[in-house]
Every structure is written in structure tokens, then in C-alpha cells.
N, C-alpha and C positions, 0 to 999 in steps of 0.2 A: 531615526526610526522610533524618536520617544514617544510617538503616538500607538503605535502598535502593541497588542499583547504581549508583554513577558514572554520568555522561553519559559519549557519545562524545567525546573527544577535547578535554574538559572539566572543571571540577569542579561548573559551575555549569550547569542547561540558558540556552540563549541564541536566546527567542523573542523577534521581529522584529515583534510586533504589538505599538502604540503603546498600553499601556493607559490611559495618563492621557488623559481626556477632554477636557480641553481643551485640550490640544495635538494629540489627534486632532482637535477641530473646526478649531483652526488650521488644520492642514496641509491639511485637505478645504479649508478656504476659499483658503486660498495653492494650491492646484491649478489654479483656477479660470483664473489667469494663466499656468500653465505650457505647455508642450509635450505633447501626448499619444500617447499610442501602446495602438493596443487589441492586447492580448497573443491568443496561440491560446491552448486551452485547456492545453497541457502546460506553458506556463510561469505560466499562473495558479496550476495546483495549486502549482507549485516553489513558489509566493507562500503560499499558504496552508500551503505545511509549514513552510517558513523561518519563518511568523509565529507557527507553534504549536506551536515548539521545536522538532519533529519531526527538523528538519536540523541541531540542533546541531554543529558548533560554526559551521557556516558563518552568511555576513554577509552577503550577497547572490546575485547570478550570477555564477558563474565566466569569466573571460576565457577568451580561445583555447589560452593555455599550459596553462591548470590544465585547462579540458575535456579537452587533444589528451592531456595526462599521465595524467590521470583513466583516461581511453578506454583509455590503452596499457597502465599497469600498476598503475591504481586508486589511485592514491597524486597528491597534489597537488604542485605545484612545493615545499611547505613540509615533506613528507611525511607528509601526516595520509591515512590510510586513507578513501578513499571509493569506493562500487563503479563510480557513475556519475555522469556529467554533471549538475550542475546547473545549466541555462542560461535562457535568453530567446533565440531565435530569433526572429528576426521577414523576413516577405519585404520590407518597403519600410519604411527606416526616414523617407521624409520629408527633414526639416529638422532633425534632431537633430543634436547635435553634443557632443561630451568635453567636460562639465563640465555640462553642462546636468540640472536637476534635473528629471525628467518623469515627468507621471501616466500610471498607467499602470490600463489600462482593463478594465473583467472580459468577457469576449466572454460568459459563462455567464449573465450576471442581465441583465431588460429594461432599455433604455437604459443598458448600461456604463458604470455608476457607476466612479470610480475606487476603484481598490481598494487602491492603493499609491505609493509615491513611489521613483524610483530616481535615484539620484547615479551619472550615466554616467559611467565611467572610461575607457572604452574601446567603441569601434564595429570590428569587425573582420568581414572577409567573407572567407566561409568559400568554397572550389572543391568542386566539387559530388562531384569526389574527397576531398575531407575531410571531407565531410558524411559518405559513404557509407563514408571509414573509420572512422570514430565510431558509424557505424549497423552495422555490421559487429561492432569490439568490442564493445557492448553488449548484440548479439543475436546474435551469434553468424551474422547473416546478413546480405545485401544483396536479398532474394528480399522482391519486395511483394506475395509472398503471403502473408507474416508481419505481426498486422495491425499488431504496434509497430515494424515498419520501415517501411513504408507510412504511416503517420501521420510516424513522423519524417524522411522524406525529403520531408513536404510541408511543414515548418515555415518555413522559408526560409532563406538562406544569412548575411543580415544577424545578428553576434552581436554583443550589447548588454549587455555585462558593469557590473559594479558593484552596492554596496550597497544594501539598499533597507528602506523604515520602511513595515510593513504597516499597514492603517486596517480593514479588516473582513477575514471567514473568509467571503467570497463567499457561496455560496447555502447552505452548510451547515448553520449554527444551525437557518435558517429552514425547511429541510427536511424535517430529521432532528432534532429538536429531542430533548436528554434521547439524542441517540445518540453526534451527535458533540461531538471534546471534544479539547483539544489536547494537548499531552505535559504540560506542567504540573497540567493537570487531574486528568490519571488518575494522576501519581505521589500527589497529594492523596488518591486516590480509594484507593489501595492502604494510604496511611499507614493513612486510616480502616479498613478494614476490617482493619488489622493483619500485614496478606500481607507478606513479604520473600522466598519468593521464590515469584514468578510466570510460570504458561508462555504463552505470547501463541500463538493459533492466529489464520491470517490466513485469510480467507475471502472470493471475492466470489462466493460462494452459499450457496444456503440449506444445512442440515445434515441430513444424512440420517443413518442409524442409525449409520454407519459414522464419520460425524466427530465424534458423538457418544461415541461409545465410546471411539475416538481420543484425544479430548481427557481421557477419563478415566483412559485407559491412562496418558497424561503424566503426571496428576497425582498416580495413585498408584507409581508408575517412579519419581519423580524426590522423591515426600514432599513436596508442593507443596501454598500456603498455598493457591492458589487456579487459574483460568485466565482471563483477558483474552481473550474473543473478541471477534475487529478486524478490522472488516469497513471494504474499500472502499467508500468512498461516492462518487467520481466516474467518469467515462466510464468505461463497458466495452464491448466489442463487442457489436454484433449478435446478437441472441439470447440475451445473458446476464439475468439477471431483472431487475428494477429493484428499487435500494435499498429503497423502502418495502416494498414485497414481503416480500425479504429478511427485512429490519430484524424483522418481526412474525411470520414463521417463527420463527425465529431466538429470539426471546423466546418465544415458546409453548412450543419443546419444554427452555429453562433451565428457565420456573416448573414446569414438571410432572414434568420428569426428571432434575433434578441436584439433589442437598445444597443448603439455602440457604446464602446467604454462600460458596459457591467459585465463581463465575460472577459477571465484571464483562462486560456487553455496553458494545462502545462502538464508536467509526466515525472514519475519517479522510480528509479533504477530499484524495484525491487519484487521480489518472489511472491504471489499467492499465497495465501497459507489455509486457506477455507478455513480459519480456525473462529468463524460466527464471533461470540462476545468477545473474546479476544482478543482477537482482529480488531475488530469493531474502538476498542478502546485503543492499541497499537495504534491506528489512523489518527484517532483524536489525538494523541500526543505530538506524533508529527507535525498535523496541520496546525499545534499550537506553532509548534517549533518555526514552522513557515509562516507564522504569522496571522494567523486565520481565527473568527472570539469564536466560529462557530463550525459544524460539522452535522452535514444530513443524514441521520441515520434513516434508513428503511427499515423495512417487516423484511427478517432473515438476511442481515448486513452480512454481508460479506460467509454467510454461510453455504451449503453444500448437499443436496439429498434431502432424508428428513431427519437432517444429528439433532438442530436446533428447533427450538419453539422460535413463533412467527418473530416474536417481540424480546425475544431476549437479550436482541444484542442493544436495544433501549435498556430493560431494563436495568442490565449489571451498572449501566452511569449511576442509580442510585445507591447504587449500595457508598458507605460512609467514606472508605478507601479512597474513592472516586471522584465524590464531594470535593471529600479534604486535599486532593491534589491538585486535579487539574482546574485552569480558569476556564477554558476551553467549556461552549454550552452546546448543547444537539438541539438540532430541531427535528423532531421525531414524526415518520411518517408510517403512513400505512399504502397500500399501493394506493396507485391512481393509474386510473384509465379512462375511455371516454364513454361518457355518457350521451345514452341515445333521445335521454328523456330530456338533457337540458341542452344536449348539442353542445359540449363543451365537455374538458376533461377533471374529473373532479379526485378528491380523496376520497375513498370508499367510505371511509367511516364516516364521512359527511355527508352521507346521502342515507339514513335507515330506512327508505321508502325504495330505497330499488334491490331489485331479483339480480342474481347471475346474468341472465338473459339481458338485462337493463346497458351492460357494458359491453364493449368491444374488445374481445380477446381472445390474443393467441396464443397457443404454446408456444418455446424457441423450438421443439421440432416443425409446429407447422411453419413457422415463420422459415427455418431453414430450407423447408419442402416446396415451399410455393417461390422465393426466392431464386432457390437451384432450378425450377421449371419453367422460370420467366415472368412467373406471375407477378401484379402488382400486387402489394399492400394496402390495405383498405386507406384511403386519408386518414384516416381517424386515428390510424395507428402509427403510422411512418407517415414519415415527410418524405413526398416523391424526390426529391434532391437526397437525401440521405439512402432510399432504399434501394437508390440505381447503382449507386455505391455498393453498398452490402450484394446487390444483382449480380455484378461486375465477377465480386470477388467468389459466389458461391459459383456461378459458373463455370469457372475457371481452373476450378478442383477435377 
């Protein structure tokens, strides 16, 4: 892999899942006597990215000092660039106590198997002002009408930092099987296919004409071996589609509309956070991690409502922090959709000669509305292969 980019803050990626099996059965069996503690779901995912590289270089959950440093100016007490927290909140720690080594439980799969082992370092309780100023920097708000401040002001005040040796990837394999796949995987997956440098589009929906195009436009922009579309695979809000859904959209319109061999579909076990620039950077670290020089950000990445301005989660890559860490480059976009002047789908800011009226657009309400009533979607907007899919799934509610 000495062709590929660097890890983060690394030379080596440093996943936390125990491969050797029989020191995994070990530890599952030495569980059994431990102390437990069943996680919410935002610090399971943490668990599955720390065990599938993804969080390189980090070693566990962050204490209070590194979260509150993290929060304030993205940089840890050791100064390694990180956008946000990586923690274990929990409301009621019980009987645990510094030093104790505890299983830690999946809320996500039937009967919360343990899914990990943590070496508590440290128990720290957070005031419900330093929760909300942590929820603050991260999201840019304190308003629980944002749904990733609202999920994170109900995790609990108890932080429960230290290292942890992960034993499974929760419900994922079993899922999404052939989708998802952890940072070690997919740099494998690029050796093979010969790619050095790749653009990672991150998606937690399906693709319409426009992300499609999109993702082409990168590829031929930037003279790219390939694209890594990386789709969330854990909680999303309300309304958003379900993974499998997804997942099979998603693959429909690769096989029939892209060049074979530039298109790796894959998936990553982890939570939404609508946290716009944040996020935005959180992704690019990973897809460093997984091996990818590049990452497409759009107008309002990975944002929610109207918390964020259209371009912000571009902009914060420039700030010096940014610079100075990651290797990892965006290729920054503005929407695209199709145009009726040139019969073709363009990026908006590249056209200053057309009107609203000029392009082809829909809300995802109308899109949800004419979907659920049978209708088709215009070509121009869905690929009739993909939209009989989404057809499929809206009727069936």
C-alpha cells in the first residue's frame, strides 16, 4: 500500500478490532466476569470506527480534556488535528470505577452482546453547561430542533474515557454484507483495482442524476483512477431511506451508468451527526484513513435545516488547522442539476446565464409525493432503473 496516502496522524492505519480469534474468544469469555455497561448508540458507532481504522490514530475514548480541546479548537491536548469528540457518554455509570476493565454492550443488536472491552482511565461528569458547550462547538447550535444536538444532549453527563480492544463491527457485516468494510479493507480494495488517487463521495441517499454526474465531473476534474462511493450505514433521521434501500439504488445505476472498474460501492458502520462543517471534516479524515487523496464536498455537506450557510462546510478546509493536518484535498461543489438549455447536467455556478426555471427540480417532498403515487420522475432527474427502486420502497409504507 506504499502507493496510497498516509494515514491520519500516522504512518500505519491503527484498527482496534481484535483480529486474532482466539484471543477474541478469550476476551468474550473473560467478559462474562466483568462489569458492563450498555453504550447509546453514538458511542457504539465510535466503537466500530476506532475498530475499523477509520479513527486512526486514536486508541480509545477521549477524556474531558481532549473532548473540551477537541470542541474548542479541534486539536487534542497532544496537538493531533481532530474535528470532534470522540467519546462514551453514558447517563448512569453504576458501579464502575478507574481501572476497571468493562464490557461494553451494543444497544443496536438483540440481547446486547458485548461488543468491546474498555480500560477505564478516567470517569468524569460533565455540567450540563459543558455538555451544551460541546454541543454548541460541534453544531454550531444549542437549538433541539437540530436533530444532532438533540440526540447529543440526551447521551448523559457521565464521560467514560480510556482505551478499548473492539471483538465485532455490530450489525454491519450482517446487514449490509459485500457493503460494508473497514478502512483496511478498502485501501486493499484500491491496491487491487490499481487506483492511487481516489475521490470518496459520501452519501446517506440514494443518487439521483445529479450525484451522479457529480461524481463524474470529480473524476474527470481532478484525472482520477476511480470514485469510492461511502455510504452511511447507521442511524439517520426520520424520513431518510433505509440502508438496504439505498445500498441497491445505489448499485443499479454504477452497473448501468459508469465505466467498469472506476466505481468502488462501500459502507461505514457509523451515526449521522448533521453536524454540516464538522462532519464535513470528521469524513475527510476517514476517507484519508481509508485511503482516498480526495473527498467531494457539496453546498451544505452533510448539514440539516437552515443551521448552516450553503458553503461552509468548503469553507472551514481553509482555515490553517486544516491546512496544516490533513493531506487529504476536496473537490468543492455547488449543486448540479439538469439543465434544459444545454440538455445536459451542469454545476450551477457554471452556468451565470440561466434562471431557476432553466433547471430541473425537485423537492425530496415532491420527489417522496409523486414516488409514493406511482408517478415517474422526469429522466432528467432519476434514472428510471434507480427510481423504480425508491417506487418499490415508497409504496410499500
Amino acid at each position: 500500500m506504499k502507493n496510497l496516502i498516509a494515514p491520519h496522524g500516522s504512518d500505519t492505519l491503527k484498527p482496534l478490532y481484535i483480529e486474532d480469534s482466539s484471543e477474541r474468544s478469550s476476551l468474550i469469555e473473560a467478559s462474562a466476569n466483568m462489569p458492563k455497561l450498555l453504550l447509546n448508540s453514538a458511542a457504539a458507532a465510535n466503537a466500530v470506527m476506532l475498530g475499523g481504522g477509520y479513527f486512526t490514530p486514536l486508541s480509545g475514548y477521549m477524556d474531558k480534556k481532549n473532548a473540551m480541546s477537541v470542541a474548542e479548537s479541534m486539536l487534542t491536548e497532544d496537538g493531533l488535528f481532530w474535528p470532534v469528540p470522540i467519546i462514551n457518554l453514558s447517563i448512569d455509570i453504576g458501579d464502575l470505577k478507574v481501572g476497571d476493565d468493562v464490557a461494553l454492550l451494543d444497544p443496536n443488536v438483540a440481547d446486547t452482546p458485548v461488543m468491546a472491552i474498555q480500560k477505564i482511565s478516567a470517569i468524569e461528569k460533565l455540567s450540563d453547561e459543558e455538555v451544551k458547550y460541546m454541543a454548541n462547538k460541534i453544531f454550531g447550535t444549542t437549538e433541539s430542533d437540530h436533530p444532532g444536538v438533540a440526540n447529543f444532549l440526551s447521551l448523559g453527563n457521565y464521560l467514560i474515557s480510556g482505551d478499548i480492544k473492539v471483538l465485532n463491527f455490530s450489525y454491519f457485516p450482517s446487514e449490509f454484507p459485500g457493503t460494508f468494510a473497514t478502512a483496511p479493507e478498502i485501501r486493499s480494495m484500491l491496491v487491487e483495482a490499481g487506483w492511487n488517487t481516489t475521490v470518496a463521495f459520501q452519501t446517506r441517499n440514494p443518487m439521483h442524476r445529479a450525484h451522479e454526474e457529480l461524481c463524474k465531473m470529480a473524476l474527470n476534474r481532478l484525472d482520477a483512477d476511480g470514485v469510492l462511493i461511502h455510504m452511511t450505514l447507521g442511524k439517520l433521521k426520520e424520513g431518510d431511506i433505509p440502508g438496504d434501500v439505498r445500498n441497491a439504488a445505489i448499485e443499479k445505476m454504477v452497473e448501468l451508468y459508469f465505466h467498469k472498474n472506476t466505481v468502488i460501492i462501500s459502507g461505514f458502520g457509523f451515526d449521522m451527526l448533521y453536524a454540516g462543517p464538522r462532519e464535513a471534516l470528521l469524513h475527510a479524515v476517514f476517507r484519508q484513513n481509508a485511503g482516498c487523496t480526495h473527498l467531494i464536498v457539496g453546498r451544505d455537506h452533510a448539514g440539516v435545516g437552515d443551521y448552516y450557510g450553503p458553503f461552509e462546510a468548503q469553507e472551514i478546509f481553509e482555515s490553517d488547522v486544516v491546512k496544516n493536518s490533513l493531506r487529504l484535498k476536496i473537490f468543492s461543489a455547488d449543486h448540479t442539476a439538469y439543465s434544459k438549455k444545454l440538455n445536459k447536467v451542469v454545476m450551477m455556478r457554471d452556468v451565470d446565464d440561466h434562471q431557476k426555471d432553466d433547471f430541473v427540480l425537485l423537492s425530496g417532498t415532491k420527489v417522496r409525493e409523486m414516488l409514493s403515487n406511482g408517478q415517474e420522475l422526469p429522466k432528467e432527474f432519476a434514472r428510471k432503473e434507480v427510481a423504480e427502486i425508491l417506487m418499490k420502497y415508497y409504496q410499500s409504507l
